[in-house]
PyMOL Python script that loads the backbone (N, CA, C, O; Angstrom):
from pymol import cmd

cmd.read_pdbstr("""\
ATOM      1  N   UNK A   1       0.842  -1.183   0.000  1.00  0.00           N
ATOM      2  CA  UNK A   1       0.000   0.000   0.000  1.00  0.00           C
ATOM      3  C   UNK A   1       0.886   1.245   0.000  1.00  0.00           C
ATOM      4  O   UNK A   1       1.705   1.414   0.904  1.00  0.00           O
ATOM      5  N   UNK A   2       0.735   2.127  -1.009  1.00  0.00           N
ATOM      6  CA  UNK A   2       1.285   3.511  -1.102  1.00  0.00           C
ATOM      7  C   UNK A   2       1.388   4.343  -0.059  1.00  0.00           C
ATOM      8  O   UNK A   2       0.247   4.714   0.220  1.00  0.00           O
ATOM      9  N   UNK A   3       2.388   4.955   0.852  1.00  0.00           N
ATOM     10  CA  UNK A   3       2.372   5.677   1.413  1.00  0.00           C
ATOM     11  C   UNK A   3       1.981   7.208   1.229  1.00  0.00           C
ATOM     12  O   UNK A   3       2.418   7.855   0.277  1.00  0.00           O
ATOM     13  N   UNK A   4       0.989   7.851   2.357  1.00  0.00           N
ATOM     14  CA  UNK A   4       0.240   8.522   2.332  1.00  0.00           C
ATOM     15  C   UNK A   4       0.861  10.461   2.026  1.00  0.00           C
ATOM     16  O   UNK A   4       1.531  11.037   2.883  1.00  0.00           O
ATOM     17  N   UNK A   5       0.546  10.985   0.998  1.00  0.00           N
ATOM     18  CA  UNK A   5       1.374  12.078   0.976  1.00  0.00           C
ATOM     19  C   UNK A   5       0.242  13.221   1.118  1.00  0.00           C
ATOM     20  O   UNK A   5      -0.912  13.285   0.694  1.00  0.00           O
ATOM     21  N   UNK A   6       1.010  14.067   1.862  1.00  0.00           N
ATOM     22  CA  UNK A   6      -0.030  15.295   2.693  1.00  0.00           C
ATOM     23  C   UNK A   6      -0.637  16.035   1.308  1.00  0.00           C
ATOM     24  O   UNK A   6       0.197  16.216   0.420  1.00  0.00           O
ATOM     25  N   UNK A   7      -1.658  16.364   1.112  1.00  0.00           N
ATOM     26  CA  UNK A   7      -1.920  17.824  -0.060  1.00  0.00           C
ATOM     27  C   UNK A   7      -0.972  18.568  -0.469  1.00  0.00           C
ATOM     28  O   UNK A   7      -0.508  19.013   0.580  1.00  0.00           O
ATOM     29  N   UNK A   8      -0.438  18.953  -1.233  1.00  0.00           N
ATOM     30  CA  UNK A   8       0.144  20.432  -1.272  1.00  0.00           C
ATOM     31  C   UNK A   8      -0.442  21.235  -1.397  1.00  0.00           C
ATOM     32  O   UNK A   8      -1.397  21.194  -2.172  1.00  0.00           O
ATOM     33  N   UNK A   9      -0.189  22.123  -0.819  1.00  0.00           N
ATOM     34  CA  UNK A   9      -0.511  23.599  -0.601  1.00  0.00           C
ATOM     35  C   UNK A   9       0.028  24.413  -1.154  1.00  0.00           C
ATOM     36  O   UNK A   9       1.252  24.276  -1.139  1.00  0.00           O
ATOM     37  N   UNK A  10      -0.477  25.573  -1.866  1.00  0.00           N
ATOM     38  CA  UNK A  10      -0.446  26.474  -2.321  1.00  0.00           C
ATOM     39  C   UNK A  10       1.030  27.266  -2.307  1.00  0.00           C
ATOM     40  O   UNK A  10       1.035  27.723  -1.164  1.00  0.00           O
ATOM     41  N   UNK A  11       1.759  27.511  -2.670  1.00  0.00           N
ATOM     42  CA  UNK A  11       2.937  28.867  -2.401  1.00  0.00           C
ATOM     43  C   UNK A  11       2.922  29.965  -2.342  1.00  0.00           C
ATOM     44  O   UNK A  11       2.876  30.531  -3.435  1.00  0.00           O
ATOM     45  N   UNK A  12       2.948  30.727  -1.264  1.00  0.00           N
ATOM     46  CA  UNK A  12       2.709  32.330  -1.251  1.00  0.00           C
ATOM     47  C   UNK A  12       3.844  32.577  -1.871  1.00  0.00           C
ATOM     48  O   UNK A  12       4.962  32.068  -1.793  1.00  0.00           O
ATOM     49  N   UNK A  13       3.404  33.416  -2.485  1.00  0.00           N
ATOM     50  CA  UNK A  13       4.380  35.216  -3.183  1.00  0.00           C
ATOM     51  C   UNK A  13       5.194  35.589  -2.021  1.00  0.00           C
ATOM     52  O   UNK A  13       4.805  35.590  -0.853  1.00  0.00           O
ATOM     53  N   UNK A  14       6.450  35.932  -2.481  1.00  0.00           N
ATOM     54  CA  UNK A  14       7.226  36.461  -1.106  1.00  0.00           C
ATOM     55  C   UNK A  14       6.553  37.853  -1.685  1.00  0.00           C
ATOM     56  O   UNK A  14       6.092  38.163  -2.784  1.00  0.00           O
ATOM     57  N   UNK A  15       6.766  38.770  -0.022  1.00  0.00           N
ATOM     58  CA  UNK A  15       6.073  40.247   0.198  1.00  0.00           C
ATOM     59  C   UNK A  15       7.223  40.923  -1.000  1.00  0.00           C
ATOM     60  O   UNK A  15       6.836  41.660  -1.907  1.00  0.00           O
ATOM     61  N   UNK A  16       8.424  40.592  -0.843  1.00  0.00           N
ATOM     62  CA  UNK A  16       9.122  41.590  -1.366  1.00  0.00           C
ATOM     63  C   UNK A  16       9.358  41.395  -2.685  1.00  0.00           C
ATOM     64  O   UNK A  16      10.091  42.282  -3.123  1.00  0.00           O
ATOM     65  N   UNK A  17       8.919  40.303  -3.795  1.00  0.00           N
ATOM     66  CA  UNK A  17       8.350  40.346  -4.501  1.00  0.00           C
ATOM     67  C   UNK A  17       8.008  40.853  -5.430  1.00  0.00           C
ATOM     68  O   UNK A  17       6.802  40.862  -5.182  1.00  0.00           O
ATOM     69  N   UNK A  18       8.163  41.669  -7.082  1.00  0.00           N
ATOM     70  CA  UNK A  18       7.897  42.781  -7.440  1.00  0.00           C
ATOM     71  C   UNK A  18       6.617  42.398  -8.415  1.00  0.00           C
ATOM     72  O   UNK A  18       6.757  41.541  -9.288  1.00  0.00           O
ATOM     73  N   UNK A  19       5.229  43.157  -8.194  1.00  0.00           N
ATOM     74  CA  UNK A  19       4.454  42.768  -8.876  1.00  0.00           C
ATOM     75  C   UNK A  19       4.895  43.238 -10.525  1.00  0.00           C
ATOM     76  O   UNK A  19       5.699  44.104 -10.870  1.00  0.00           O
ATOM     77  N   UNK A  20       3.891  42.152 -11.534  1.00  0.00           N
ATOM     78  CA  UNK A  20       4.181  42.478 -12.760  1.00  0.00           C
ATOM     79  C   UNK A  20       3.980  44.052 -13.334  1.00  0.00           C
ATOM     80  O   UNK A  20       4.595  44.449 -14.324  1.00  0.00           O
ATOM     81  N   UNK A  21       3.383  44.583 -12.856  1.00  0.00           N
ATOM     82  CA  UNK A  21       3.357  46.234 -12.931  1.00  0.00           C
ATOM     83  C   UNK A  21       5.063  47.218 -12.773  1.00  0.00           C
ATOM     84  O   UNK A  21       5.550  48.139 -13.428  1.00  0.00           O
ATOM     85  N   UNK A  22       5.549  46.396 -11.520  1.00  0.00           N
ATOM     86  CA  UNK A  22       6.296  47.361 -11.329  1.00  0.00           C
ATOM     87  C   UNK A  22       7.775  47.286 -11.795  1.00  0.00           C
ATOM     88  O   UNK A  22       8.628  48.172 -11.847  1.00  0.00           O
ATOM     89  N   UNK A  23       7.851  45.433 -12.252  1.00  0.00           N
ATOM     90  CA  UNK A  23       9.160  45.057 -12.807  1.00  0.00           C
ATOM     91  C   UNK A  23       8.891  45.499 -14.179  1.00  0.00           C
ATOM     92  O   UNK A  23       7.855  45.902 -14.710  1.00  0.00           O
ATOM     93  N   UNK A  24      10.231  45.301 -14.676  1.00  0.00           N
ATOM     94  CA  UNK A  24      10.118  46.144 -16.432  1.00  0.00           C
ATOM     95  C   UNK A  24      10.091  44.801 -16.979  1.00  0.00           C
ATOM     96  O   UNK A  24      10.441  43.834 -16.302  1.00  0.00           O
ATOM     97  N   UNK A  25       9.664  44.697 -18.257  1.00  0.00           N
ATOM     98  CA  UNK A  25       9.463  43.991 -18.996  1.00  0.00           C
ATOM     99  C   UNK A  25      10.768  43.726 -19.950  1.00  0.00           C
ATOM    100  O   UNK A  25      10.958  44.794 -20.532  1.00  0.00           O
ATOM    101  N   UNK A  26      11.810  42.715 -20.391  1.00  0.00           N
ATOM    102  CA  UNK A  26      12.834  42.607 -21.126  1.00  0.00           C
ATOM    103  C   UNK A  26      12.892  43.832 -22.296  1.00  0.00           C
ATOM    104  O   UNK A  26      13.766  44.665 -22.535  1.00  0.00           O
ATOM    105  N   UNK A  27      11.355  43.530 -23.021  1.00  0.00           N
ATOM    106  CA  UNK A  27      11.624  44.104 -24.430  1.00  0.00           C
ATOM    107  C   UNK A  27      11.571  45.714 -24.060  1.00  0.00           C
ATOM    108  O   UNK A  27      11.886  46.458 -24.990  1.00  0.00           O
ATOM    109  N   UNK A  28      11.180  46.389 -22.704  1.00  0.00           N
ATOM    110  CA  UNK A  28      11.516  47.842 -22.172  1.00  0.00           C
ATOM    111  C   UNK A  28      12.807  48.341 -21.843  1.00  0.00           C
ATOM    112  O   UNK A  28      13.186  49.512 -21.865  1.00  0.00           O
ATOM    113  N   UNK A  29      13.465  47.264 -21.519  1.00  0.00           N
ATOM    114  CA  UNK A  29      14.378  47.702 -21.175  1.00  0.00           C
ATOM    115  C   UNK A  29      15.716  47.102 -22.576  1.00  0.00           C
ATOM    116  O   UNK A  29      16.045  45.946 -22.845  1.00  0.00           O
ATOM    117  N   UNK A  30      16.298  48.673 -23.322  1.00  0.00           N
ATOM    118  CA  UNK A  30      17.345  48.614 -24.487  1.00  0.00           C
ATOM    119  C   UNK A  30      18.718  48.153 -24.297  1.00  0.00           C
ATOM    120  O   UNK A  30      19.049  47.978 -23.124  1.00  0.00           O
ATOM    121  N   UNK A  31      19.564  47.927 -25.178  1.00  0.00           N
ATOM    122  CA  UNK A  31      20.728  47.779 -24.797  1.00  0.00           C
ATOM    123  C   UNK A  31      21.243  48.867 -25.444  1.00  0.00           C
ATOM    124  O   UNK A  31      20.726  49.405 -26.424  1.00  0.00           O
ATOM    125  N   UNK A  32      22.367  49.229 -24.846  1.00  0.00           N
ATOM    126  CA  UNK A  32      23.820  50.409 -25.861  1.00  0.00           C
ATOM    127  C   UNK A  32      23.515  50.653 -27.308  1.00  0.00           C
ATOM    128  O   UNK A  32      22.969  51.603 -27.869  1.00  0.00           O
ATOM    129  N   UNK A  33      24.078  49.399 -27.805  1.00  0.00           N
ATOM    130  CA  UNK A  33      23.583  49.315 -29.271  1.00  0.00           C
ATOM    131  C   UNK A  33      22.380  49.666 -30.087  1.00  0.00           C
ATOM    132  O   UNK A  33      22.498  50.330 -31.117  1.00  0.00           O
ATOM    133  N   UNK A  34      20.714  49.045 -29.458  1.00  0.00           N
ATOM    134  CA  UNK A  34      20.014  49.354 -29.736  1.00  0.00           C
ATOM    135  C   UNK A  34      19.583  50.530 -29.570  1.00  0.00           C
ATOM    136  O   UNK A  34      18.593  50.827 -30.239  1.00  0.00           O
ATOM    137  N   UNK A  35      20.156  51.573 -28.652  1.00  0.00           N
ATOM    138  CA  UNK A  35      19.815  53.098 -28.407  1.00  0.00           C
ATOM    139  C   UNK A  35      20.437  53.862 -29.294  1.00  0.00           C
ATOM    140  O   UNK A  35      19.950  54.831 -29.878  1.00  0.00           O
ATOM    141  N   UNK A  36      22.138  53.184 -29.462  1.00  0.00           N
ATOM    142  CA  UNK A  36      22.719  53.877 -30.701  1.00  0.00           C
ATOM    143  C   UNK A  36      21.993  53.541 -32.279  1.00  0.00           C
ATOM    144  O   UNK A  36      21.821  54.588 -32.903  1.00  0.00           O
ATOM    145  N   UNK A  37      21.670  52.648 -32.816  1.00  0.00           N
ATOM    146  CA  UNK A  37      20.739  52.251 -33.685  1.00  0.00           C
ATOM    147  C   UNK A  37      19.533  53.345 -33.794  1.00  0.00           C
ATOM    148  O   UNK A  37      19.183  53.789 -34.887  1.00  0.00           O
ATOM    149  N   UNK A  38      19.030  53.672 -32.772  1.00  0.00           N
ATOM    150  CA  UNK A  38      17.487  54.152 -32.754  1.00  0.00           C
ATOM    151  C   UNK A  38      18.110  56.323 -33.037  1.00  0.00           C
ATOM    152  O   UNK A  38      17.759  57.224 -33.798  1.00  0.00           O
ATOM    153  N   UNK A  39      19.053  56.193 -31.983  1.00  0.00           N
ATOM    154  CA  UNK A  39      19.619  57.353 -32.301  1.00  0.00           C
ATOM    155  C   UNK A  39      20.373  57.857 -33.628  1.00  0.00           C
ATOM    156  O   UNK A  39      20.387  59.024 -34.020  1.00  0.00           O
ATOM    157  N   UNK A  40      20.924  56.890 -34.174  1.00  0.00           N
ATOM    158  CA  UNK A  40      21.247  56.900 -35.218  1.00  0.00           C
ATOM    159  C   UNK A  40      22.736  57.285 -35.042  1.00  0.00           C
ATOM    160  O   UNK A  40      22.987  58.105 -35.925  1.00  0.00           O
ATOM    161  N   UNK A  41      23.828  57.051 -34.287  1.00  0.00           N
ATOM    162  CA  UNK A  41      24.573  57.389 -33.858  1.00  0.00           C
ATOM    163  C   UNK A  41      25.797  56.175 -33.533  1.00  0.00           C
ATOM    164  O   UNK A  41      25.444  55.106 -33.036  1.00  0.00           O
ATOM    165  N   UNK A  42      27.218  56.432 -33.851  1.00  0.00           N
ATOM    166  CA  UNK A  42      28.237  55.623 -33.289  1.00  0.00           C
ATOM    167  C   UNK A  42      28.428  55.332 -31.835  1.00  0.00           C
ATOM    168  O   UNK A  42      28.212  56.176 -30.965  1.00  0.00           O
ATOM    169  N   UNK A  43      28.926  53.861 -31.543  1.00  0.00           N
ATOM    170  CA  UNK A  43      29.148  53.850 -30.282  1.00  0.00           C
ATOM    171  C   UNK A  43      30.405  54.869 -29.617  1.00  0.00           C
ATOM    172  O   UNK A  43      30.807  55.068 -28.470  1.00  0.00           O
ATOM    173  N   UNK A  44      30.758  55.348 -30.862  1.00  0.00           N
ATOM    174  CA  UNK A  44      31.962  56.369 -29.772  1.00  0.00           C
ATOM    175  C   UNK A  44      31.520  57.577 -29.290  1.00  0.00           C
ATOM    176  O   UNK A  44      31.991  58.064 -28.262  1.00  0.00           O
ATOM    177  N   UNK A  45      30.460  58.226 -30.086  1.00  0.00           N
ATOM    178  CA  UNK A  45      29.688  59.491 -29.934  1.00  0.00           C
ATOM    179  C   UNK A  45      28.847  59.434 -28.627  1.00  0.00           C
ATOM    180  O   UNK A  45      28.748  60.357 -27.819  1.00  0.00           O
ATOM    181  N   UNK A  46      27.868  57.411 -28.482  1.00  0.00           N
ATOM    182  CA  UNK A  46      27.434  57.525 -27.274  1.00  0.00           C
ATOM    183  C   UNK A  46      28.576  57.842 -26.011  1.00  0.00           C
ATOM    184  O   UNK A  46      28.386  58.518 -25.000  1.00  0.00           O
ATOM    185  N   UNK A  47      29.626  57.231 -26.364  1.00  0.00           N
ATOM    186  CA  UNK A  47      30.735  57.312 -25.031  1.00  0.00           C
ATOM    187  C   UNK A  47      31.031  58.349 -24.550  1.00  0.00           C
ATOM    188  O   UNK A  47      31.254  58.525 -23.352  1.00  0.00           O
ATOM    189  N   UNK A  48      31.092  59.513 -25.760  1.00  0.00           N
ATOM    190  CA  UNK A  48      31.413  60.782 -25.412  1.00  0.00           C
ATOM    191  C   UNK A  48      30.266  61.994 -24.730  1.00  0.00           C
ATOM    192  O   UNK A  48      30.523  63.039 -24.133  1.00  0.00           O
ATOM    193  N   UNK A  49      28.750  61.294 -25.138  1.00  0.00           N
ATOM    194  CA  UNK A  49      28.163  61.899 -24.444  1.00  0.00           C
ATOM    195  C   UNK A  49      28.024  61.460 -23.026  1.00  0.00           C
ATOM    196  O   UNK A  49      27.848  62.174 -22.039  1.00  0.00           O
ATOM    197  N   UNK A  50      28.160  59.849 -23.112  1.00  0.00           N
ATOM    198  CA  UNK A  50      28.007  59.766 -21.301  1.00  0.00           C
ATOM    199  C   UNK A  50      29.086  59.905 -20.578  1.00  0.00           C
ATOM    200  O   UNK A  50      29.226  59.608 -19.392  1.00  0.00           O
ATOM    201  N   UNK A  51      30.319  60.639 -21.746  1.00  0.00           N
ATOM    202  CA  UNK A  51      31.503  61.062 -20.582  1.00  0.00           C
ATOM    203  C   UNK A  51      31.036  62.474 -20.206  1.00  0.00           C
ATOM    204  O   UNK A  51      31.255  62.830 -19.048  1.00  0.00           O
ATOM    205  N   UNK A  52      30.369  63.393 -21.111  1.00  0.00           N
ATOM    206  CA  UNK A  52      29.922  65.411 -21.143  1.00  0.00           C
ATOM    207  C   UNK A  52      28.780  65.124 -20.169  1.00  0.00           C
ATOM    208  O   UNK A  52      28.262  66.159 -19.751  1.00  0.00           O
ATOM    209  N   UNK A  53      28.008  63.473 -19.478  1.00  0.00           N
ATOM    210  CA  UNK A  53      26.925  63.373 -19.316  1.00  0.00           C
ATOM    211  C   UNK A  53      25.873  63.992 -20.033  1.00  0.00           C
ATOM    212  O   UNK A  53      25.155  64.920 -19.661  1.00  0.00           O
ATOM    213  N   UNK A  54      25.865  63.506 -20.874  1.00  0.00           N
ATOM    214  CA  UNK A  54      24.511  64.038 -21.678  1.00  0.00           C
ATOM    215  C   UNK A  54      23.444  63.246 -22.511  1.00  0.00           C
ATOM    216  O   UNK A  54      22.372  63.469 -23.073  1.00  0.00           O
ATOM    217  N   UNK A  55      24.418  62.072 -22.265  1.00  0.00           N
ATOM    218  CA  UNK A  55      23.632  60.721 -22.918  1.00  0.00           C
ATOM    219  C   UNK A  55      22.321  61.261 -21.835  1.00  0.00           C
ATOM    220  O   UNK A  55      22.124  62.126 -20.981  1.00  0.00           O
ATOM    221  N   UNK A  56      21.399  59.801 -22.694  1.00  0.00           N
ATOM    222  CA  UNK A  56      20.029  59.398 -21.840  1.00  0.00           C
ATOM    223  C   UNK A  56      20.154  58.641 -20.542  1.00  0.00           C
ATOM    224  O   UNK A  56      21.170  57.960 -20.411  1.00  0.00           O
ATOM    225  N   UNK A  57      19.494  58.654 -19.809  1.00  0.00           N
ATOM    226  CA  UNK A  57      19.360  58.227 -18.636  1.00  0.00           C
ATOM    227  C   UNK A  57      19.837  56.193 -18.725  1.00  0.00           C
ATOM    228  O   UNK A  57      19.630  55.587 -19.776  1.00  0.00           O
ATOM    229  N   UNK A  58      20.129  55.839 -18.122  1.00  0.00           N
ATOM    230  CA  UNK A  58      20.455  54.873 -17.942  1.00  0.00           C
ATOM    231  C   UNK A  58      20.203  53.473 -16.750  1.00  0.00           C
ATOM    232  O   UNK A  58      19.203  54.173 -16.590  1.00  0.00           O
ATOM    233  N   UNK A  59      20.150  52.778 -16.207  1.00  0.00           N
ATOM    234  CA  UNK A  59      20.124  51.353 -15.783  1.00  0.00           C
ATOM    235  C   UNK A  59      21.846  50.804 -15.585  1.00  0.00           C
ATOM    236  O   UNK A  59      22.631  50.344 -16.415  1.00  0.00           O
ATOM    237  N   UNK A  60      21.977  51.054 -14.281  1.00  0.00           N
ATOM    238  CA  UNK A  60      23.345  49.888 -14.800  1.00  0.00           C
ATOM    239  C   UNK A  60      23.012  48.611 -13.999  1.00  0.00           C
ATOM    240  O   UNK A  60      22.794  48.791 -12.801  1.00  0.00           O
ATOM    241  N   UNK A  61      22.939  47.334 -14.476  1.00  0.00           N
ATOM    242  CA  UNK A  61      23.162  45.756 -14.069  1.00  0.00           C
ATOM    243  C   UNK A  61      24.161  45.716 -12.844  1.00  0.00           C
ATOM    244  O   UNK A  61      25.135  46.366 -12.463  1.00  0.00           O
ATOM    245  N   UNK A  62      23.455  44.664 -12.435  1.00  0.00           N
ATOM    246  CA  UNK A  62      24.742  44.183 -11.914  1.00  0.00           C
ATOM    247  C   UNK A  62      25.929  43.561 -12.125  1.00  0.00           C
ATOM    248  O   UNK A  62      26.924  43.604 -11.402  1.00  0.00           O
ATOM    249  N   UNK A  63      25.734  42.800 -13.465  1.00  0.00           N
ATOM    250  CA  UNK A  63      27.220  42.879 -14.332  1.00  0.00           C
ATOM    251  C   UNK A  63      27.585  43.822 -15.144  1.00  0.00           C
ATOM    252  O   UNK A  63      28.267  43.593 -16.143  1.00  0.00           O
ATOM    253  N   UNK A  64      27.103  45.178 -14.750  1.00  0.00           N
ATOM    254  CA  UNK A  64      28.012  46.293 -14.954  1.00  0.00           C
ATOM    255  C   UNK A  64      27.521  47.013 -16.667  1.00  0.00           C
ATOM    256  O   UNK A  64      27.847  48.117 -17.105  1.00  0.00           O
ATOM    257  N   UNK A  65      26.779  46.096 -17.258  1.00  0.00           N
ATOM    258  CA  UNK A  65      26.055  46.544 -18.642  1.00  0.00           C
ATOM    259  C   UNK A  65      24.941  47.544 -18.146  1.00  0.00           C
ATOM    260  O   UNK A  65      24.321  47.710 -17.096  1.00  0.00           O
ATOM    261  N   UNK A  66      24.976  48.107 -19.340  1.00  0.00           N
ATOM    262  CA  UNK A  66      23.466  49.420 -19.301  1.00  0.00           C
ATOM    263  C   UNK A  66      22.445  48.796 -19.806  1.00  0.00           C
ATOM    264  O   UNK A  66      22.318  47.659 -20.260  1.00  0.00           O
ATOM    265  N   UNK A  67      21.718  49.686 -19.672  1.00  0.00           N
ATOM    266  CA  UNK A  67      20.163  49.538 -19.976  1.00  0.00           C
ATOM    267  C   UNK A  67      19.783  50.397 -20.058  1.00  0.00           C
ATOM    268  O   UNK A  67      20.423  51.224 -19.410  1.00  0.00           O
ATOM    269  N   UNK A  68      18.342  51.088 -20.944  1.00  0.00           N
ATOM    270  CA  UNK A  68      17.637  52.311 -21.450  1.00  0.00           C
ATOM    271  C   UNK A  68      16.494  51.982 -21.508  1.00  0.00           C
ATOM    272  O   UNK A  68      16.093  51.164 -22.336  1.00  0.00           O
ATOM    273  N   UNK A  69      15.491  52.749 -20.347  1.00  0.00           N
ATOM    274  CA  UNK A  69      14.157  52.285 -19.992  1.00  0.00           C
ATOM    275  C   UNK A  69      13.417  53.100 -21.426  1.00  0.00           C
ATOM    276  O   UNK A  69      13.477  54.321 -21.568  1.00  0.00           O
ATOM    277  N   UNK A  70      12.827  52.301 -22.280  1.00  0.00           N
ATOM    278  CA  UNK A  70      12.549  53.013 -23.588  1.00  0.00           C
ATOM    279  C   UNK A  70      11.859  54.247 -22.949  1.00  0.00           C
ATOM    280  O   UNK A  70      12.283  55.383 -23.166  1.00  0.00           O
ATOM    281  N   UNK A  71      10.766  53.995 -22.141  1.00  0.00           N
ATOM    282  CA  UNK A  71       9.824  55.681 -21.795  1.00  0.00           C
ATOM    283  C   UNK A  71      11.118  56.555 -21.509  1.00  0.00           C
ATOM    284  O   UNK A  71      11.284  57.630 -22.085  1.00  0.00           O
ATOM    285  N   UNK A  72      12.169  55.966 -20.451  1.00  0.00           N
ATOM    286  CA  UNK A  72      13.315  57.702 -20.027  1.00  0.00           C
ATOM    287  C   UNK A  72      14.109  58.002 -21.831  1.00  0.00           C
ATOM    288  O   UNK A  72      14.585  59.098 -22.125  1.00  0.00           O
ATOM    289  N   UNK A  73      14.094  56.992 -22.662  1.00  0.00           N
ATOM    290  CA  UNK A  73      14.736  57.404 -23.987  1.00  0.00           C
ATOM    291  C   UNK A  73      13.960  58.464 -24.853  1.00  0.00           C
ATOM    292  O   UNK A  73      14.497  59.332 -25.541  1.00  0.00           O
ATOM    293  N   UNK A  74      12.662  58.261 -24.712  1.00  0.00           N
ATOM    294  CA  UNK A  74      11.478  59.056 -25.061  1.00  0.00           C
ATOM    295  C   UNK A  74      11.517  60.735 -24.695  1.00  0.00           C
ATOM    296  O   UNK A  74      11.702  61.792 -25.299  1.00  0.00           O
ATOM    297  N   UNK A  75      11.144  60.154 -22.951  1.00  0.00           N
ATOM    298  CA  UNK A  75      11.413  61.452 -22.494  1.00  0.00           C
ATOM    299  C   UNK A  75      12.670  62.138 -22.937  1.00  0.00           C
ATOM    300  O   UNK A  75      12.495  62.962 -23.835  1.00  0.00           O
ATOM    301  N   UNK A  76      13.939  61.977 -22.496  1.00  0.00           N
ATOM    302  CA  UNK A  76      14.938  62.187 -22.451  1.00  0.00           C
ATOM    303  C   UNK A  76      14.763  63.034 -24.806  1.00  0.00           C
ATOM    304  O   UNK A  76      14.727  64.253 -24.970  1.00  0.00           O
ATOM    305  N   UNK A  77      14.706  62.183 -25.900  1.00  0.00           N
ATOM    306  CA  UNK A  77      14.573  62.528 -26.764  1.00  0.00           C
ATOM    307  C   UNK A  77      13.633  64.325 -27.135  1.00  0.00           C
ATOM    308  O   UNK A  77      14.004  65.321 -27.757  1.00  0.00           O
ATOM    309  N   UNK A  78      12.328  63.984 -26.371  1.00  0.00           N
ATOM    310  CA  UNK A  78      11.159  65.294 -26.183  1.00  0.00           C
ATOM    311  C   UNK A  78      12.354  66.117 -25.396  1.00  0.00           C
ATOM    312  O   UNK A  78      12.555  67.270 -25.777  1.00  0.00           O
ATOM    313  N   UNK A  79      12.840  65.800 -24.746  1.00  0.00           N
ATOM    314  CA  UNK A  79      13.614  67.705 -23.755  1.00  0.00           C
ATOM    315  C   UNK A  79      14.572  67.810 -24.645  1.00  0.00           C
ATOM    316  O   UNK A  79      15.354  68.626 -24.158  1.00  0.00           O
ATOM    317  N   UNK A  80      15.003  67.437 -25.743  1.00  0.00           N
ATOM    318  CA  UNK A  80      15.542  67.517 -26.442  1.00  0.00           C
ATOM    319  C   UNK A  80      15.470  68.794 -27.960  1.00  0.00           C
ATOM    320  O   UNK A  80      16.240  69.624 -28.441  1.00  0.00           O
ATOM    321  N   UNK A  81      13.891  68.230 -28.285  1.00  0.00           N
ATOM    322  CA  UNK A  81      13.240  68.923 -29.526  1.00  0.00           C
ATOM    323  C   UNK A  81      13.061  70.121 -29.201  1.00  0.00           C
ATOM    324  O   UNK A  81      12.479  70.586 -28.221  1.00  0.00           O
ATOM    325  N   UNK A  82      13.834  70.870 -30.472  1.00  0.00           N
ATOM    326  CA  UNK A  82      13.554  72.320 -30.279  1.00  0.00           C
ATOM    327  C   UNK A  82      12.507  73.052 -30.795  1.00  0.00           C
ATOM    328  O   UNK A  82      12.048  72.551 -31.821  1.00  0.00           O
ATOM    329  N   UNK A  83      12.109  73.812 -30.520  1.00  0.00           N
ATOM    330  CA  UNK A  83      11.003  74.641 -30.996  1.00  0.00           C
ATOM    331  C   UNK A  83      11.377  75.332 -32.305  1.00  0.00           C
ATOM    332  O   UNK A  83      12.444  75.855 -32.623  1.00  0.00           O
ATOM    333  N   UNK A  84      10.252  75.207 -32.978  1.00  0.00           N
ATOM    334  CA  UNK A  84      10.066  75.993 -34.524  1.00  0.00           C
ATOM    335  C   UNK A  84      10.147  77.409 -34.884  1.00  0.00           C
ATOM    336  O   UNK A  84       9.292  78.085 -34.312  1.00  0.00           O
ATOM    337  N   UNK A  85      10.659  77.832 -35.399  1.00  0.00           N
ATOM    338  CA  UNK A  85      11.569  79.267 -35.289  1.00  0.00           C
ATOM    339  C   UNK A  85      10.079  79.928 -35.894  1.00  0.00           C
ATOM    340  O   UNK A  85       9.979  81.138 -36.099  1.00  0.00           O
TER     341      UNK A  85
END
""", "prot")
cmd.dss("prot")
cmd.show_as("cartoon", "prot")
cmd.util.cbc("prot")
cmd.orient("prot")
């Protein structure tokens, strides 16, 4: 006769946890390349702006790579556009 195994029960969510709202989604978050691509721009030009700081806002990993939350690339692009003479 099979020995008797309890129900399982359910697994709570740890509290700390980040609901799907508040974590970013892969395809939100860009890489280097793809910002230079979209900008239309060399990777040496990005280097030089995030040495003048002037690149877009950024994400750094914990292995030390960037990231570009597309909305701060957006924003960051709009404070950009100048007004029509």
């Amino acid at each position: 006769m099979p020995a008797h195994r309890p129900a399982r029960l359910p697994q709570r969510e740890s509290s700390n946890a980040l609901s799907a709202a508040e974590s970013p989604v892969p395809e939100d978050l860009l890489t280097v390349d793809e910002v230079c691509a979209r900008l239309r721009i060399t990777r040496s030009t990005f280097n030089d702006w995030r040495a003048k700081r002037c690149a877009p806002p950024c994400v750094r990993l914990p292995n030390r790579q960037l990231r570009f939350r597309r909305s701060a690339l957006e924003r960051w692009l709009a404070s950009h556009e100048e007004a029509s003479a």
